[in-house]
C-alpha positions as a Markdown table, in Angstrom:
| # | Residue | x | y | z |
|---|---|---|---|---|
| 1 | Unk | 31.1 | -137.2 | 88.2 |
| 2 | Unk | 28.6 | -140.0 | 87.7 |
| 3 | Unk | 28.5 | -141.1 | 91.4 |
| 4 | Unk | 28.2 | -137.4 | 92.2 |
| 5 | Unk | 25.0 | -137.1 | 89.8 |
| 6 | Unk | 23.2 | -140.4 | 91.2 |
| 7 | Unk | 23.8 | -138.8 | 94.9 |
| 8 | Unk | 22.3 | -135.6 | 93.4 |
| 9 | Unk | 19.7 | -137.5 | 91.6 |
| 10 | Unk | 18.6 | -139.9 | 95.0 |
| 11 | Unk | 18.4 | -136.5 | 97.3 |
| 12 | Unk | 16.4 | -134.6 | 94.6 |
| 13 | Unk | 14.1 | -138.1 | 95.0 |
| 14 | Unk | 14.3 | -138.3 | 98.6 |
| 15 | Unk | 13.7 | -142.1 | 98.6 |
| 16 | Unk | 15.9 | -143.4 | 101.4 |
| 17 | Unk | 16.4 | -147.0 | 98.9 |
| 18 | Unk | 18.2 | -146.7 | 96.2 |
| 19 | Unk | 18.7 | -149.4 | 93.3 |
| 20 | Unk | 22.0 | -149.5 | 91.1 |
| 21 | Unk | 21.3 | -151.6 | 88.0 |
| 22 | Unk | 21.9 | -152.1 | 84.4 |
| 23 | Unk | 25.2 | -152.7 | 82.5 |
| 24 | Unk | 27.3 | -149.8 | 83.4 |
| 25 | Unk | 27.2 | -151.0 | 87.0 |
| 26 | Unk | 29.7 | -153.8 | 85.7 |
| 27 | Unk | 31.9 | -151.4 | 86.0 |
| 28 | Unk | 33.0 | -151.9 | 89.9 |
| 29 | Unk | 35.0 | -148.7 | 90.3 |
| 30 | Unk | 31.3 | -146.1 | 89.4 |
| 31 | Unk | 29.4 | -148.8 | 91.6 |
| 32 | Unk | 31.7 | -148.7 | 94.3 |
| 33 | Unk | 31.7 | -144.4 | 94.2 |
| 34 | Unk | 28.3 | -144.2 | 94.0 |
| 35 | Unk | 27.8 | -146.9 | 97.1 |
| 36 | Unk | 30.4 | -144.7 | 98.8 |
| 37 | Unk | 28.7 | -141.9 | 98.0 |
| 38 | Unk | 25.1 | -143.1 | 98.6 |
| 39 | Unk | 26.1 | -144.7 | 102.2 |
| 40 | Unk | 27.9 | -141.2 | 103.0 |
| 41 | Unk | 24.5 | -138.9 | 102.5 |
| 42 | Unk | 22.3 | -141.3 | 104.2 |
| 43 | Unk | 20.8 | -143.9 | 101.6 |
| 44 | Unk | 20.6 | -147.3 | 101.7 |
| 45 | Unk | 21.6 | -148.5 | 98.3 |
| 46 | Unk | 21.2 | -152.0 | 96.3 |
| 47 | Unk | 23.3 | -153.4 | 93.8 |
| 48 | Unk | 24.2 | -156.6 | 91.8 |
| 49 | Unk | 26.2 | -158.9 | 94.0 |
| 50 | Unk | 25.4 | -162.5 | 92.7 |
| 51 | Unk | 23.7 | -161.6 | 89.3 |
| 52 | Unk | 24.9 | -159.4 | 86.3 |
| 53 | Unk | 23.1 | -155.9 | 86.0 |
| 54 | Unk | 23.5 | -156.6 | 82.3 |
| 55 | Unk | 21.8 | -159.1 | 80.0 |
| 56 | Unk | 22.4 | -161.8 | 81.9 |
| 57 | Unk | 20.3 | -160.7 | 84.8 |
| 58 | Unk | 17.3 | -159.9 | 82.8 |
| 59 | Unk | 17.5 | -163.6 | 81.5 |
| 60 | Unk | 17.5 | -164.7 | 85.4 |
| 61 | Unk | 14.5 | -162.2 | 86.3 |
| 62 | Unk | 12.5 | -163.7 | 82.7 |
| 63 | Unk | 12.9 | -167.0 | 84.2 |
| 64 | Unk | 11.8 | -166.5 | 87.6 |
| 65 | Unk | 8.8 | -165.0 | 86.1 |
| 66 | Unk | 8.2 | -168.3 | 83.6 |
| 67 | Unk | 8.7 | -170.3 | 87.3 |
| 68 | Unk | 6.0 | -168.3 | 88.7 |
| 69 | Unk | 3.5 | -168.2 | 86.3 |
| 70 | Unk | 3.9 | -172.0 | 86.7 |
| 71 | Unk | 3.8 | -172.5 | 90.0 |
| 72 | Unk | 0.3 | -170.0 | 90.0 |
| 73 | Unk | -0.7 | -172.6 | 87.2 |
| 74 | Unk | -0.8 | -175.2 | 89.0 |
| 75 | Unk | -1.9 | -174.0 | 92.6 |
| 76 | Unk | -5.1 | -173.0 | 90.6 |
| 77 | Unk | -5.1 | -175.4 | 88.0 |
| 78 | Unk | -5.3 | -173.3 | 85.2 |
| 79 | Unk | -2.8 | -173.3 | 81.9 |
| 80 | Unk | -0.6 | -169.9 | 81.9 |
| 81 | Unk | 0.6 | -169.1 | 78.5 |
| 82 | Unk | 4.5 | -168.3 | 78.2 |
């Protein structure tokens, strides 16, 4: 029923990409339906295949964005606060 309501969700949308984060995509039997059921009507959907969609991805994401600020900080030599 899930997979069903983000198919129902992503045509109500109409945005051919669709993204499939967050924790209860650990759970690879909903991510595979609704991938299924995504392909199946069209979409082109995204999901976690090297990070978690939990916790531990958001940790990854914080760090790339520390990384950046600090690259950008010293390009322009300027001091970022983080």
């Amino acid at each position: 029923m899930l997979a069903e309501i983000v198919r129902l969700m992503a045509l109500r949308i109409g945005e051919p990409k669709v993204v499939l984060t967050g924790g209860c995509f650990q759970n690879g039997y909903l991510t595979e339906a609704c991938v299924g059921r995504l392909l199946d009507s069209g979409f082109l959907p995204y999901w976690h295949q090297r990070v978690p969609p939990n916790d531990g991805g958001i940790s990854l994401g914080q760090a790339v964005a520390v990384a950046t600020a600090l690259r950008r900080e010293a390009v322009e030599g300027r001091m970022v606060s983080v």
